[in-house]
VMD Tcl script that builds the backbone (N, CA, C; Angstrom):
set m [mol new atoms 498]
animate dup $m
set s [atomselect $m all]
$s set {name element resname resid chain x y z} {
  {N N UNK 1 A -136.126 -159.001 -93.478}
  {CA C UNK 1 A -136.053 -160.222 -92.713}
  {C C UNK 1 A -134.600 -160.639 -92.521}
  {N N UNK 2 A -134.287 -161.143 -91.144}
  {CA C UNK 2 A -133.027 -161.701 -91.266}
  {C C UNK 2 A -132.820 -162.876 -91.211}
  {N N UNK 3 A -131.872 -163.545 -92.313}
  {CA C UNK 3 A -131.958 -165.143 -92.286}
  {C C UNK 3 A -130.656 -165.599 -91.445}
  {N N UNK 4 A -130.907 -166.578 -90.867}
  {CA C UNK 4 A -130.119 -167.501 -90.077}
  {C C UNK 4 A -128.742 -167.542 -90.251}
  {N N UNK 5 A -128.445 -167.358 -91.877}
  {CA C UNK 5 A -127.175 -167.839 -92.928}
  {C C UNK 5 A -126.453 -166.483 -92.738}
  {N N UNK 6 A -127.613 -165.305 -93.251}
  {CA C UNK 6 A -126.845 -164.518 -93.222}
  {C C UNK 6 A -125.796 -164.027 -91.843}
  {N N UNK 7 A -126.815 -163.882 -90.776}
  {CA C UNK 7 A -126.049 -164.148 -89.596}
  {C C UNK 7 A -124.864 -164.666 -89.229}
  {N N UNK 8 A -124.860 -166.353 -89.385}
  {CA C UNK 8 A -123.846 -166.710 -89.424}
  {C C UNK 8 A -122.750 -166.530 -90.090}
  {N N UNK 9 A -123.337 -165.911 -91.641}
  {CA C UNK 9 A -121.900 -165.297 -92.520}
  {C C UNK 9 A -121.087 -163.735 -91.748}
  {N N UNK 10 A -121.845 -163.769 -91.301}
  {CA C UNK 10 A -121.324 -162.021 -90.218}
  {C C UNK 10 A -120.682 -162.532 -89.613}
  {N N UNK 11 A -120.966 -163.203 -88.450}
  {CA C UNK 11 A -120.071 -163.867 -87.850}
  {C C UNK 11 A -118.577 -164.390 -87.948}
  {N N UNK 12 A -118.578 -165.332 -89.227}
  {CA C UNK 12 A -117.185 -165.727 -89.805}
  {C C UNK 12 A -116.427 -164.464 -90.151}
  {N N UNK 13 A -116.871 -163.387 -90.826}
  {CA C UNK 13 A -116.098 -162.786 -91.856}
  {C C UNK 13 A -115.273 -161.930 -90.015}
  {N N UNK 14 A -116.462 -161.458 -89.389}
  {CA C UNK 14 A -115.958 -160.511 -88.170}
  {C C UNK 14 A -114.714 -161.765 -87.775}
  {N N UNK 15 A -114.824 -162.948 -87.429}
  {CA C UNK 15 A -113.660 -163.968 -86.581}
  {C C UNK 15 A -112.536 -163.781 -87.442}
  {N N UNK 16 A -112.657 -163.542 -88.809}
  {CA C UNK 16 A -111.283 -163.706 -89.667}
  {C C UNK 16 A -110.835 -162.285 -89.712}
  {N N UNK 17 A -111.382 -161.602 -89.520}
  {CA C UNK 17 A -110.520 -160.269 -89.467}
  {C C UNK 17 A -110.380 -160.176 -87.930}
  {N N UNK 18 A -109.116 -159.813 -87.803}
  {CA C UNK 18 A -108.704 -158.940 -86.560}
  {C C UNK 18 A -108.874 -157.635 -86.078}
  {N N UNK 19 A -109.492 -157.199 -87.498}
  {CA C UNK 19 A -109.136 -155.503 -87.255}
  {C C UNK 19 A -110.823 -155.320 -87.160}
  {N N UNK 20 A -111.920 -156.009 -87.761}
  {CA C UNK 20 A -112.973 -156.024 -87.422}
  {C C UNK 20 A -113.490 -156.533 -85.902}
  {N N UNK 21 A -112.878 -157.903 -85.574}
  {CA C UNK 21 A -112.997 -158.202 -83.952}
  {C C UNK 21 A -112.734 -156.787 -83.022}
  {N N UNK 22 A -111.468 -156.515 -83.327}
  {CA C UNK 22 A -110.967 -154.903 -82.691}
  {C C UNK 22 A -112.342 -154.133 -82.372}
  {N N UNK 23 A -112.629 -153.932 -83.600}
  {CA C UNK 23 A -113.662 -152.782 -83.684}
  {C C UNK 23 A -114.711 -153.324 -82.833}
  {N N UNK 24 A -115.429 -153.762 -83.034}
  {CA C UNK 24 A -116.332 -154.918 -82.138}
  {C C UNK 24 A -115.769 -154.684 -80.513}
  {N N UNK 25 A -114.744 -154.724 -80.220}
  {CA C UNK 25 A -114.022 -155.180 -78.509}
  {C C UNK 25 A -114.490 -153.701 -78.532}
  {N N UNK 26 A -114.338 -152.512 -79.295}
  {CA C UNK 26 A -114.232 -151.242 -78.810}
  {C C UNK 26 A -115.420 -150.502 -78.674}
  {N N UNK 27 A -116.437 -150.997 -79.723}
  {CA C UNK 27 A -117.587 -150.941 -79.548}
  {C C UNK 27 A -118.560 -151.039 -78.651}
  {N N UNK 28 A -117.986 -152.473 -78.454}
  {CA C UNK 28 A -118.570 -152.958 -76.483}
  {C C UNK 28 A -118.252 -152.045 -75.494}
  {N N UNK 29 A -117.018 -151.483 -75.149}
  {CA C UNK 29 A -116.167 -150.677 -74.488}
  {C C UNK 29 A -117.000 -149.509 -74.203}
  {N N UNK 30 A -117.389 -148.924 -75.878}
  {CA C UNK 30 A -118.440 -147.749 -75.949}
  {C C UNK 30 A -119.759 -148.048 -75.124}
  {N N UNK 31 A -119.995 -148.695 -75.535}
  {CA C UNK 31 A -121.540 -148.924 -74.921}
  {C C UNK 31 A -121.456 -149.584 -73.292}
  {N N UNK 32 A -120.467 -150.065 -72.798}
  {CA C UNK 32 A -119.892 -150.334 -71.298}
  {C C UNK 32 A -119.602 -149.165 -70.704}
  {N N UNK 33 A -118.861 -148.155 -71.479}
  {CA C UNK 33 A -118.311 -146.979 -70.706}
  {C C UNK 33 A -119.683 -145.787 -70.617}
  {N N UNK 34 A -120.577 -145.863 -71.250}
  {CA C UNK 34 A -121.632 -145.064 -71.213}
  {C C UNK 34 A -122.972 -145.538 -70.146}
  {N N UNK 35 A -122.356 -146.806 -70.052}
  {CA C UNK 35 A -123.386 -147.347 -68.950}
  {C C UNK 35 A -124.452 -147.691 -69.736}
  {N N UNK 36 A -124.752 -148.088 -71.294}
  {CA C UNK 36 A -125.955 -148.523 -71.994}
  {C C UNK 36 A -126.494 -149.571 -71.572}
  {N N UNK 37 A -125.462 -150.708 -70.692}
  {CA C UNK 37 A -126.198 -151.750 -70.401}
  {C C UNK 37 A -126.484 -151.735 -69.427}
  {N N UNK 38 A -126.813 -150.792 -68.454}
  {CA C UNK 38 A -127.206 -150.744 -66.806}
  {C C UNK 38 A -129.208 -150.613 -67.595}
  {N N UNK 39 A -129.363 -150.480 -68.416}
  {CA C UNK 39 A -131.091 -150.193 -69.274}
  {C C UNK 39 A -131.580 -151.305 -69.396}
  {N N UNK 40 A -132.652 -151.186 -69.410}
  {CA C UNK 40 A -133.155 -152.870 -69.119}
  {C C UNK 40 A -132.925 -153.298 -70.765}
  {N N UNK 41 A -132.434 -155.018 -70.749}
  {CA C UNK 41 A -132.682 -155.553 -72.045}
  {C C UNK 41 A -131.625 -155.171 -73.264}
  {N N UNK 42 A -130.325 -154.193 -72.799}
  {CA C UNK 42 A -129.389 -153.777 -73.649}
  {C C UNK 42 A -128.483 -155.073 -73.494}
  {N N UNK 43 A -128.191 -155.843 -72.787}
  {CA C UNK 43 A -127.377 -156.923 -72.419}
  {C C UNK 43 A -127.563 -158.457 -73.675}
  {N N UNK 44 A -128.594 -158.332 -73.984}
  {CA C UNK 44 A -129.449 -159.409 -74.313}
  {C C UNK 44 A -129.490 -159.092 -75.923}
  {N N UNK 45 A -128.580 -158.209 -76.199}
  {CA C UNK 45 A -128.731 -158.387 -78.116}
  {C C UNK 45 A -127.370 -159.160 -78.431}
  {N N UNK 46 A -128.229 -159.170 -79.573}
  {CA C UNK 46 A -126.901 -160.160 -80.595}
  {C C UNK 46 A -126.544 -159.449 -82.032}
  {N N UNK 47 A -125.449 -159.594 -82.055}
  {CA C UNK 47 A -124.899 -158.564 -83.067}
  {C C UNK 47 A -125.462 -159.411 -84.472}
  {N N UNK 48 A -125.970 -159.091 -85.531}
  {CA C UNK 48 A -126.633 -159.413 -86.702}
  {C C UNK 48 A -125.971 -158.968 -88.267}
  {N N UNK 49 A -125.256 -157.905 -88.051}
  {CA C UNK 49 A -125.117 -157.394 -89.247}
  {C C UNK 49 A -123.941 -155.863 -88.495}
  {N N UNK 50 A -122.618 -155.900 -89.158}
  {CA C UNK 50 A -121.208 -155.310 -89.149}
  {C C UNK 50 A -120.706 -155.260 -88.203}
  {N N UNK 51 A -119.187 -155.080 -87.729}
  {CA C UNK 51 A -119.632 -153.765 -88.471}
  {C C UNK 51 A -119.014 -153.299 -89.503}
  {N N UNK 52 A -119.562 -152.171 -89.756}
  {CA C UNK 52 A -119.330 -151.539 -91.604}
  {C C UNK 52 A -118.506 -150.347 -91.185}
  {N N UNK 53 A -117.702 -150.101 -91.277}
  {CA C UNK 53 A -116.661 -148.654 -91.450}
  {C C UNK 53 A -116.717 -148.167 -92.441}
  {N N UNK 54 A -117.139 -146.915 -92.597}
  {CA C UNK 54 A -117.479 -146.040 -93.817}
  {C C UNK 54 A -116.397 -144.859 -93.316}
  {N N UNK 55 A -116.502 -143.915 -93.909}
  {CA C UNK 55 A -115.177 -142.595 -93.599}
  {C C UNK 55 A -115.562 -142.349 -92.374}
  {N N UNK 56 A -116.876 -142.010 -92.142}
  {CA C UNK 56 A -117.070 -141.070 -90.225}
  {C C UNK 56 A -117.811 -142.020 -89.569}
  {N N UNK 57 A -118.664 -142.959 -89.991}
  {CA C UNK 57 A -118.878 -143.850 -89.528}
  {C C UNK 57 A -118.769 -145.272 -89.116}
  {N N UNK 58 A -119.309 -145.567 -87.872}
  {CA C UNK 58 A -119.185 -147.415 -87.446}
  {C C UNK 58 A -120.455 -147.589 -87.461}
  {N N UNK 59 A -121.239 -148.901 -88.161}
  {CA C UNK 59 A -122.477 -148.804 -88.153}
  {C C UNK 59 A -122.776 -150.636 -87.755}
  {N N UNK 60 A -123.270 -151.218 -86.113}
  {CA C UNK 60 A -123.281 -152.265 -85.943}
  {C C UNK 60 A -125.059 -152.331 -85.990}
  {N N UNK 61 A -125.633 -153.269 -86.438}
  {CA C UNK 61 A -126.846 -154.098 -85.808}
  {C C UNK 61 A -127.311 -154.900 -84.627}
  {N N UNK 62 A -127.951 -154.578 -84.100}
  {CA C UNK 62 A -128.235 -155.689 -83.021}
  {C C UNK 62 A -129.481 -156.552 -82.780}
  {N N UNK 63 A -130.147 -157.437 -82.623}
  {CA C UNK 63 A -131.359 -157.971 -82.527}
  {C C UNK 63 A -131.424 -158.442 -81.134}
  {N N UNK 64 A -132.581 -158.424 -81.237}
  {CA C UNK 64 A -133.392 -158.775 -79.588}
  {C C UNK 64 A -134.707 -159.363 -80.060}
  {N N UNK 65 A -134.810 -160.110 -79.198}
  {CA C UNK 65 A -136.612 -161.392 -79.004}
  {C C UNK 65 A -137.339 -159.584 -78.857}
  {N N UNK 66 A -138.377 -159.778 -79.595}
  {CA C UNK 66 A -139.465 -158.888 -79.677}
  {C C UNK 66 A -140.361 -158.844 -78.158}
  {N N UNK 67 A -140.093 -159.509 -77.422}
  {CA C UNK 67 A -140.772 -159.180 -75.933}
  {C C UNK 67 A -139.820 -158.568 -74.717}
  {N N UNK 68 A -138.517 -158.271 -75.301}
  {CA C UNK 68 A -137.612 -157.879 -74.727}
  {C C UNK 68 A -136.740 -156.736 -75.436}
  {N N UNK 69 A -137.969 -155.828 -75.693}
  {CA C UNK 69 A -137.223 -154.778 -76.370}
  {C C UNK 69 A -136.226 -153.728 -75.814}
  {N N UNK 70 A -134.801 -153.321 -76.179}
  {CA C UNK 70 A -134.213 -152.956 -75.795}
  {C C UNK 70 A -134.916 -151.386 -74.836}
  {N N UNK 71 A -134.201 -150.832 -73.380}
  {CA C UNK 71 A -135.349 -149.376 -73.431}
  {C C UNK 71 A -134.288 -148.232 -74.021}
  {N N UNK 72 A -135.243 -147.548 -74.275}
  {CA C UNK 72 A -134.910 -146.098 -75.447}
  {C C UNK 72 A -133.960 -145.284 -74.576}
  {N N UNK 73 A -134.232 -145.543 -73.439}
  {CA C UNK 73 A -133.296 -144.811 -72.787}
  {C C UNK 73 A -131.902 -144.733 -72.381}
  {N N UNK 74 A -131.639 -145.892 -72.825}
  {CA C UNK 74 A -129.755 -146.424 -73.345}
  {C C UNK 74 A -129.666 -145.846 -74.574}
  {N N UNK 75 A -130.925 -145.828 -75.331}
  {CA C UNK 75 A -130.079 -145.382 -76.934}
  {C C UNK 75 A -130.127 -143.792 -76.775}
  {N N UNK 76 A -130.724 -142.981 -75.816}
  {CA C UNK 76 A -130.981 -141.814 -75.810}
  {C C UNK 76 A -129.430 -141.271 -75.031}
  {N N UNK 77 A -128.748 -142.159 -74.366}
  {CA C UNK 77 A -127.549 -141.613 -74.093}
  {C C UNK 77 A -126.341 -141.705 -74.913}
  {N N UNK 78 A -126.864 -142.625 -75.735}
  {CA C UNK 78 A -126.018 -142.464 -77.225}
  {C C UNK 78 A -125.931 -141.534 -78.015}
  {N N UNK 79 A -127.296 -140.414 -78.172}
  {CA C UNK 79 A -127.506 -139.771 -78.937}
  {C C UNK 79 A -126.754 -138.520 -78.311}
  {N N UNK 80 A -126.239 -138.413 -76.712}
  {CA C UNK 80 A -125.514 -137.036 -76.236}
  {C C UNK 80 A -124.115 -137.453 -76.689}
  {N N UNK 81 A -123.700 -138.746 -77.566}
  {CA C UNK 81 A -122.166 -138.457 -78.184}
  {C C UNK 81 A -121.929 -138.813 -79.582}
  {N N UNK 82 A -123.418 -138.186 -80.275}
  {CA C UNK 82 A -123.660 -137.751 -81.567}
  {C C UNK 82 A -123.760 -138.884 -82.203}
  {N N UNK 83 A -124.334 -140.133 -81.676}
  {CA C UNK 83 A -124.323 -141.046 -82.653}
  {C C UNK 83 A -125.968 -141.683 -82.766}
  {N N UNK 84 A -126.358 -142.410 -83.576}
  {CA C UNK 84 A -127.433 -142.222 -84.293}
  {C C UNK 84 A -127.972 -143.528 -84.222}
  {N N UNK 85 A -129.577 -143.557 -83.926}
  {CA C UNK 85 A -129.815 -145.042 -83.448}
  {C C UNK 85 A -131.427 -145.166 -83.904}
  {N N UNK 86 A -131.745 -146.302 -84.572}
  {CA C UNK 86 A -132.729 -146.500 -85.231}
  {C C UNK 86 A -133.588 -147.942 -84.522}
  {N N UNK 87 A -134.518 -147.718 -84.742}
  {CA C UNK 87 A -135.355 -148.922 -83.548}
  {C C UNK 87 A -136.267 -149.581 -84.965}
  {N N UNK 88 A -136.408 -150.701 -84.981}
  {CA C UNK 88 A -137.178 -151.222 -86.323}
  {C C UNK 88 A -137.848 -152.802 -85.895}
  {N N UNK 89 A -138.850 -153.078 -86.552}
  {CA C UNK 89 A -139.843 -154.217 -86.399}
  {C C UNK 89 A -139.238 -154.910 -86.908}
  {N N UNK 90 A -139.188 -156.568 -86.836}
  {CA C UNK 90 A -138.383 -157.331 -88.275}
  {C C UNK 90 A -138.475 -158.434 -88.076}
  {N N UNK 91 A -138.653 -159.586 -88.622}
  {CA C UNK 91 A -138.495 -161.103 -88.228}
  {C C UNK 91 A -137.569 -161.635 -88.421}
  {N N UNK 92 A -136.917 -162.831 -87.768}
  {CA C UNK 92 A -136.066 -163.793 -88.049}
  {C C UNK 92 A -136.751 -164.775 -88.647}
  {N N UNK 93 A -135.831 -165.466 -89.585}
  {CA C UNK 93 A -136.093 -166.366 -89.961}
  {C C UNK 93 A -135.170 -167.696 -89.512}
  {N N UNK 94 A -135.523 -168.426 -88.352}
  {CA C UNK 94 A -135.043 -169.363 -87.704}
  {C C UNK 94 A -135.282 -170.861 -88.247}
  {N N UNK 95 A -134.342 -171.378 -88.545}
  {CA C UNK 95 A -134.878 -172.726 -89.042}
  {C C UNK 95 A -135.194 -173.757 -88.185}
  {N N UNK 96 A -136.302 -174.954 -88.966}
  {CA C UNK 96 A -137.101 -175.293 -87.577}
  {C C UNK 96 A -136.807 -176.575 -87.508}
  {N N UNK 97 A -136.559 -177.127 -85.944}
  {CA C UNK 97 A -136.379 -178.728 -85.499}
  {C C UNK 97 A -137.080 -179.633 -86.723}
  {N N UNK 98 A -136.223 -180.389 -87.386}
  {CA C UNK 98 A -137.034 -181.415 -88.181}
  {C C UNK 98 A -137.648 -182.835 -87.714}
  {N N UNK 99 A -138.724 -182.766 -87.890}
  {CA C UNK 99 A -139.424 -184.035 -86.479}
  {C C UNK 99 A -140.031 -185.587 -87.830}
  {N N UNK 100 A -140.476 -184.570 -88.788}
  {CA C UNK 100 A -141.029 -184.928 -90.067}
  {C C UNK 100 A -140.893 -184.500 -91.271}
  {N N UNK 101 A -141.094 -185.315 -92.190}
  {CA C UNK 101 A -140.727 -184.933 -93.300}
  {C C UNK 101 A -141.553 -183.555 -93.815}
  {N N UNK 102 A -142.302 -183.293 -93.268}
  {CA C UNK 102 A -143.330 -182.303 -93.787}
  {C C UNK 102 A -142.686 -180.694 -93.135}
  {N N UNK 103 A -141.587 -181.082 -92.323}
  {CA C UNK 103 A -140.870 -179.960 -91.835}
  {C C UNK 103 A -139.631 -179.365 -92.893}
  {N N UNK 104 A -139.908 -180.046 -93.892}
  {CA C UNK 104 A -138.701 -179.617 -94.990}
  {C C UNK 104 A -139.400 -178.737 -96.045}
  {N N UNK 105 A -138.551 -178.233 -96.696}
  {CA C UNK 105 A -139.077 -177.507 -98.154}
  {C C UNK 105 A -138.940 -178.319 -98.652}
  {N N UNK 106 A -140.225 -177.591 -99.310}
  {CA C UNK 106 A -140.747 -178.456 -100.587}
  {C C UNK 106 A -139.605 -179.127 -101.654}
  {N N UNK 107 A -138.957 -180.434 -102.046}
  {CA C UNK 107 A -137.977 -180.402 -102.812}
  {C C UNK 107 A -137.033 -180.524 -102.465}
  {N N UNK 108 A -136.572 -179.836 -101.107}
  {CA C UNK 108 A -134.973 -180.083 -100.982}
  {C C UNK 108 A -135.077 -180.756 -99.411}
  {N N UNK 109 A -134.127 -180.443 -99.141}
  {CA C UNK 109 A -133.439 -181.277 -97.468}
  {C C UNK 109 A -132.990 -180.149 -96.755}
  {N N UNK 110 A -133.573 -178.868 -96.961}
  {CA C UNK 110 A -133.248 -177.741 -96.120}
  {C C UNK 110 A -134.545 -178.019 -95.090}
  {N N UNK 111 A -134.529 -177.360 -93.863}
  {CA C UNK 111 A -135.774 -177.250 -93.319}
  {C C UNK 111 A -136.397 -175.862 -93.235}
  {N N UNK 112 A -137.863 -176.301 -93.091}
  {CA C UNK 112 A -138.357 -174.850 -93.198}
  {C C UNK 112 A -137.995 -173.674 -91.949}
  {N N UNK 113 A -138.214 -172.540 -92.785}
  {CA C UNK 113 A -138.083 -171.667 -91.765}
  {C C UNK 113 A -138.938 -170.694 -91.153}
  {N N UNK 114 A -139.379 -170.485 -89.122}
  {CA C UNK 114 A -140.609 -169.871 -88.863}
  {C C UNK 114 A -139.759 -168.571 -88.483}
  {N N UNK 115 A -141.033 -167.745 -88.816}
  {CA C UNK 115 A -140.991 -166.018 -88.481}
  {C C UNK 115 A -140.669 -166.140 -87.117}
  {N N UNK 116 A -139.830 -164.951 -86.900}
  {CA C UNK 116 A -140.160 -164.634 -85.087}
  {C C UNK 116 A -139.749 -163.338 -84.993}
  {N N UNK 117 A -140.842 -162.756 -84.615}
  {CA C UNK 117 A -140.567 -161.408 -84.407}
  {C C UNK 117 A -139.509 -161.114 -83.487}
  {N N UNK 118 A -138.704 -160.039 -83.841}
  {CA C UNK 118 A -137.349 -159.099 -83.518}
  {C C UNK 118 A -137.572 -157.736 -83.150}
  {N N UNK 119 A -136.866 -157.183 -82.463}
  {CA C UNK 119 A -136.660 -155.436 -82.811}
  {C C UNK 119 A -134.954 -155.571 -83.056}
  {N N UNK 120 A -134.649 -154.982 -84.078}
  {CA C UNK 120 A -133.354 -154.625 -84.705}
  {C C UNK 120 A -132.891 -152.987 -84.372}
  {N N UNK 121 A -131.850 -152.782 -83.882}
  {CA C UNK 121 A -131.231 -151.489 -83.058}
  {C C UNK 121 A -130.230 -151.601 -83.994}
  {N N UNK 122 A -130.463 -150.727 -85.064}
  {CA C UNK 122 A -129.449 -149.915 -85.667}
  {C C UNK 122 A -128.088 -148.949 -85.529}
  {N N UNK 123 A -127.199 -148.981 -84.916}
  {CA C UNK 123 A -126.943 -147.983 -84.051}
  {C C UNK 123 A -125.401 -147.084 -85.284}
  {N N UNK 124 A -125.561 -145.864 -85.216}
  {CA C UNK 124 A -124.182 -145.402 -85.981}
  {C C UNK 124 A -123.487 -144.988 -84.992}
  {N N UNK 125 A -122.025 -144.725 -84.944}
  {CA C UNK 125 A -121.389 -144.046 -84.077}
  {C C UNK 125 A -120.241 -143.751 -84.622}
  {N N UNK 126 A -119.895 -142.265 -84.465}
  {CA C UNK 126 A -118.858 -141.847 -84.901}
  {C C UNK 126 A -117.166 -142.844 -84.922}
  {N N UNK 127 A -116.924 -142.551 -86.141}
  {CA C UNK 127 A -115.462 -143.589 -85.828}
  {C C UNK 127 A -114.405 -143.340 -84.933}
  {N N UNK 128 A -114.410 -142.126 -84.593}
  {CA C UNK 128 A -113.460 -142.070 -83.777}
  {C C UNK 128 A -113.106 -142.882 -82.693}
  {N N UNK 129 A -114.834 -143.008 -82.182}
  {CA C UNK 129 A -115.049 -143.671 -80.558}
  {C C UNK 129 A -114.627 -145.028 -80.735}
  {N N UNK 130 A -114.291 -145.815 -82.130}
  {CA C UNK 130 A -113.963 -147.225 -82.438}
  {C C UNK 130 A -112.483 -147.098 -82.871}
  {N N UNK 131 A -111.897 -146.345 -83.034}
  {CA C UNK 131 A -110.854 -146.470 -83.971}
  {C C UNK 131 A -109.321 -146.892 -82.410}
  {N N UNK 132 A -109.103 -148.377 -82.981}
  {CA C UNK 132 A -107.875 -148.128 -81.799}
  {C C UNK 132 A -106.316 -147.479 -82.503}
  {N N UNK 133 A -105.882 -147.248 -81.612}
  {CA C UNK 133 A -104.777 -146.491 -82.029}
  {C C UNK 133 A -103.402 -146.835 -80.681}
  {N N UNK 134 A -102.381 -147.847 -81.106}
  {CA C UNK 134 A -101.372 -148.107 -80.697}
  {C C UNK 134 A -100.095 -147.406 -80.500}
  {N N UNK 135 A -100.538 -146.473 -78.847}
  {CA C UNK 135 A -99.690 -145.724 -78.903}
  {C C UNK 135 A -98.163 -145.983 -78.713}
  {N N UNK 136 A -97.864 -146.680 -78.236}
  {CA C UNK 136 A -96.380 -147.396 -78.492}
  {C C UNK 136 A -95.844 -146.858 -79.582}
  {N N UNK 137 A -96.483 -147.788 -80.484}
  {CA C UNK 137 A -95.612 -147.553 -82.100}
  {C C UNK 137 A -95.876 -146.495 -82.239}
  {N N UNK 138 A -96.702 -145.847 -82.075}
  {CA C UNK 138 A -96.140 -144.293 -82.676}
  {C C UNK 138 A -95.071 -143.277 -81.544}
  {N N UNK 139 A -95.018 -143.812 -80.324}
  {CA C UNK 139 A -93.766 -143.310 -80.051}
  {C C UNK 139 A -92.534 -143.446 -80.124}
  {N N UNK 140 A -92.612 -144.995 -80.983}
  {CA C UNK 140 A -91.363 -145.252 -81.254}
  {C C UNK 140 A -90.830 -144.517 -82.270}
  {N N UNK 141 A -92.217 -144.558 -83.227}
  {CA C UNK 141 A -91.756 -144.066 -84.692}
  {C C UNK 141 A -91.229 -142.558 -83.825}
  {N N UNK 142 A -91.848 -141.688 -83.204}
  {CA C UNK 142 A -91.470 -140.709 -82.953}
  {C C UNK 142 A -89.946 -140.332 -82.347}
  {N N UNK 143 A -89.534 -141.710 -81.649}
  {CA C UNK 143 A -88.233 -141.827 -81.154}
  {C C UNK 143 A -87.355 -141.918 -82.275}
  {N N UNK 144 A -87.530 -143.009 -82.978}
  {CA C UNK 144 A -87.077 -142.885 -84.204}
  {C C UNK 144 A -86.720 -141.366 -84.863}
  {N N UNK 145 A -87.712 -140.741 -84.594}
  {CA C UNK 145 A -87.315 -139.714 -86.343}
  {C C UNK 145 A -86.414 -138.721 -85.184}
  {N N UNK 146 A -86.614 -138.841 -83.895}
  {CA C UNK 146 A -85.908 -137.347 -83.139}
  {C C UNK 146 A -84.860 -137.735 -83.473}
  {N N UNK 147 A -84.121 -139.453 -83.092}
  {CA C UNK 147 A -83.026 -139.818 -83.004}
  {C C UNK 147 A -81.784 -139.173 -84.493}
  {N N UNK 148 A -83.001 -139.488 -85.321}
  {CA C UNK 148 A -82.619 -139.183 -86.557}
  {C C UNK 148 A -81.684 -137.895 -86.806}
  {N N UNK 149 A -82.291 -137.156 -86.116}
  {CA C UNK 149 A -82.380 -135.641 -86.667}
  {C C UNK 149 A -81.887 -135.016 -85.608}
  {N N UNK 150 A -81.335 -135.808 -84.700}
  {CA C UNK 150 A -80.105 -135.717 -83.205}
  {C C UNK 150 A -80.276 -135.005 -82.256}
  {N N UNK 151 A -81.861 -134.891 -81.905}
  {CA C UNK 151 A -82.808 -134.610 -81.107}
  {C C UNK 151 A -82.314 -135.727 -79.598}
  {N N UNK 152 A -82.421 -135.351 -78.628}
  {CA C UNK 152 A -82.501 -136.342 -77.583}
  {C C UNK 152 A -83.056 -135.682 -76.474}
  {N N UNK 153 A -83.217 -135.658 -75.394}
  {CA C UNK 153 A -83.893 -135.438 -74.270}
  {C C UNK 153 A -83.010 -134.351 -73.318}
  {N N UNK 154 A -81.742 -134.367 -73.493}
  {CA C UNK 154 A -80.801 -133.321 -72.974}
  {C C UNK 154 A -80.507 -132.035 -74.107}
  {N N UNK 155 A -80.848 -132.170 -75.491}
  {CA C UNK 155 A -80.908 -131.092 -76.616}
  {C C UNK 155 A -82.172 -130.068 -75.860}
  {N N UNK 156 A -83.443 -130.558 -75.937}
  {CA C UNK 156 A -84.627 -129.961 -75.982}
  {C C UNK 156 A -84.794 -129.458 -74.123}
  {N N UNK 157 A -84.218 -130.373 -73.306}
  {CA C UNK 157 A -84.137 -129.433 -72.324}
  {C C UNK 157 A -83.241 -128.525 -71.733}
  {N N UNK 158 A -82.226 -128.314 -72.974}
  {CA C UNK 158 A -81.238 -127.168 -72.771}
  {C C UNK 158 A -81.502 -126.273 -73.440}
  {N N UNK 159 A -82.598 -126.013 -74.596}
  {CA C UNK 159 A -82.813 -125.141 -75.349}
  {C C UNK 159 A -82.553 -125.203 -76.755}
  {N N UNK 160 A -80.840 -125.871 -76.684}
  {CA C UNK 160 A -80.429 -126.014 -77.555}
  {C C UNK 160 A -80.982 -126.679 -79.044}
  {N N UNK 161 A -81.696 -127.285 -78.916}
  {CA C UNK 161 A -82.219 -127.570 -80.200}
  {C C UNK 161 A -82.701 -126.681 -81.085}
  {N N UNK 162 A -82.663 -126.819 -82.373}
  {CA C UNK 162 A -83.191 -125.989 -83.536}
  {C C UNK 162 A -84.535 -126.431 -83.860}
  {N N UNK 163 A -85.339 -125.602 -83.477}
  {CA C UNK 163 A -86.679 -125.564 -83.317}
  {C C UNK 163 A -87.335 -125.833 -84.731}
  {N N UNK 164 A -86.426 -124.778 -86.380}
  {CA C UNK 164 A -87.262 -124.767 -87.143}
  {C C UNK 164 A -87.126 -125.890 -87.890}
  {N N UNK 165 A -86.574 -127.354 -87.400}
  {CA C UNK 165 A -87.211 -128.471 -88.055}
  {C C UNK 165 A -87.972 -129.061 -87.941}
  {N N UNK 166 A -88.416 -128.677 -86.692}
  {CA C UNK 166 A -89.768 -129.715 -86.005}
  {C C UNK 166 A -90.995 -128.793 -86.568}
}
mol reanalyze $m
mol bondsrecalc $m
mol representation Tube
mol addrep $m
């Protein structure tokens, strides 16, 4: 079951990291550049749970209203760039308008909370397809180390450079 809280704790932790938002912007990117959301009902999820970066994997959640199930055939074009997608039954647990007192738990001042059926889209995808990589800085660094080592752009197209340091 997914609760309301937990949700919202996903939420915060993804806004305070930058490098998690990242992943997230690139993620979208993935699933934009593959055309997943031209499928009916891929538009319409909400991210629930990571994402989680493990060594080869990115692993996000998504939920959708159970009458608007995502179609299989967006996740089936996922699966031609090796990444891995799981379709599952599940309820939310939404907390409910308080009108009366009889809408609270028992005891406290929380309000109760009703089921509502979900389908949850699991999806893995290789890290690569998430991982950004700022090519700038690494050409600087690369400018950097030629400079170093008295490499420049008129050495290497005269020949002249000594090959066996690079």
């Amino acid at each position: 079951m997914i609760n309301a809280n937990d949700s919202v704790n996903n939420h915060f932790k993804v806004h305070r990291s930058a490098s998690l938002l990242d992943v997230l912007i690139e993620f979208d990117k993935f699933l934009d550049d593959l055309n997943v959301y031209s499928y009916e009902n891929w538009l319409d999820g909400e991210i629930v749970d990571g994402p989680h970066l493990s060594r080869y994997w990115c692993e996000v959640s998504l939920m959708y209203p159970y009458e608007k199930m995502p179609d299989p055939n967006g996740g089936e074009r996922l699966l031609g760039k090796k990444c891995k997608v799981y379709y599952k039954e599940d309820y939310y647990l939404e907390p409910r308008e308080v009108k009366t007192p009889d809408d609270y738990e028992v005891g406290t001042r929380k309000p109760k909370a009703d089921k509502i059926p979900v389908w949850v889209v699991k999806i893995k995808l290789p890290k690569k397809y998430v991982l950004t990589y700022d090519k700038t800085e690494a050409d600087q660094e690369e400018l950097a180390k030629g400079f170093q080592q008295g490499l420049d752009d008129e050495t290497r197209q005269s020949g002249n450079a000594d090959t066996t340091d690079i």
